[in-house]
N, C-alpha and C positions, 0 to 999 in steps of 0.2 A: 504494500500500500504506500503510495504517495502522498505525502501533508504539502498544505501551501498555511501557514502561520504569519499573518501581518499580524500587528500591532499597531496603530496610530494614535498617538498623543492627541486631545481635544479639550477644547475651554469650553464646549456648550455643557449648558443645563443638561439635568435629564430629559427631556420632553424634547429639548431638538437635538439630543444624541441618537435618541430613540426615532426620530423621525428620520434623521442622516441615516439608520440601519435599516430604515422601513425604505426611503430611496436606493440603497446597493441591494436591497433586495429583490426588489422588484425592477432593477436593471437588471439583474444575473437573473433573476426569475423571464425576462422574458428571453435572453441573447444563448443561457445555455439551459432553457426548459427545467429550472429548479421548482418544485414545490417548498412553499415557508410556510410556517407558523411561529406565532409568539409562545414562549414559556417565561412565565415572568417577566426578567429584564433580559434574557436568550431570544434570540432569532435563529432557528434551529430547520437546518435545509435538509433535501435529500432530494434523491431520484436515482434511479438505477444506475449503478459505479459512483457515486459521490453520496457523501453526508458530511454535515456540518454545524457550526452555528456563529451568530454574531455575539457576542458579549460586553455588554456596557457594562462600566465602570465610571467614576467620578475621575475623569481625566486619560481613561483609555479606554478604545476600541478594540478588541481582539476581533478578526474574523479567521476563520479554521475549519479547511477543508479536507477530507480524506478521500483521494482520489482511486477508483479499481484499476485495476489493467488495463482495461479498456482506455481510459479516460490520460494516464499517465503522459503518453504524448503531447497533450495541451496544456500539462501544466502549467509552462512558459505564459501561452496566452492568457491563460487563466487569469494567472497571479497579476501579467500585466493590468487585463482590465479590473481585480480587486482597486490595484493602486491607483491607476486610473480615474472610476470612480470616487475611491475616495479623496483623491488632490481635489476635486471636482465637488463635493458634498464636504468636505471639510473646508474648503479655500484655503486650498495650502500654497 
């Protein structure tokens, strides 16, 4: 199994931490067909070869994917558009 593990530092409240994770979600939700849901303060992905979640904290974003065989090849992309996105939803 393949991990893609960002972490990004952030000064929002919780309410637009959690809206910045509800935006990469449903970017990655529609570009590599992920299903989300919330659990608590977790945004917690999956679909066949990947699962995952987003995790907010008071000053960090973790996002953390585990990718199947199948999927290991795009890694690269993958991770690109995580960072991507988030430069993008955080105004880095």
């Amino acid at each position: 199994m393949s991990v893609i593990d960002v972490h990004r530092a952030h000064t929002l409240d919780k309410e637009h931490a959690r809206e910045a994770a509800e935006a990469l979600a449903k970017d990655l939700s529609n570009k590599f067909e992920l299903n989300y849901q919330w659990e608590g303060d977790h945004l917690k992905f999956k679909r066949s070869g990947v699962k995952g979640h987003v995790k907010i904290t008071n000053g960090d974003l973790n996002v953390r994917l585990e990718l199947g065989m199948l999927l290991r090849p795009f890694k690269s992309r993958i991770e690109q558009e995580i960072n991507s996105q988030l430069d993008q939803i955080l105004k880095v």
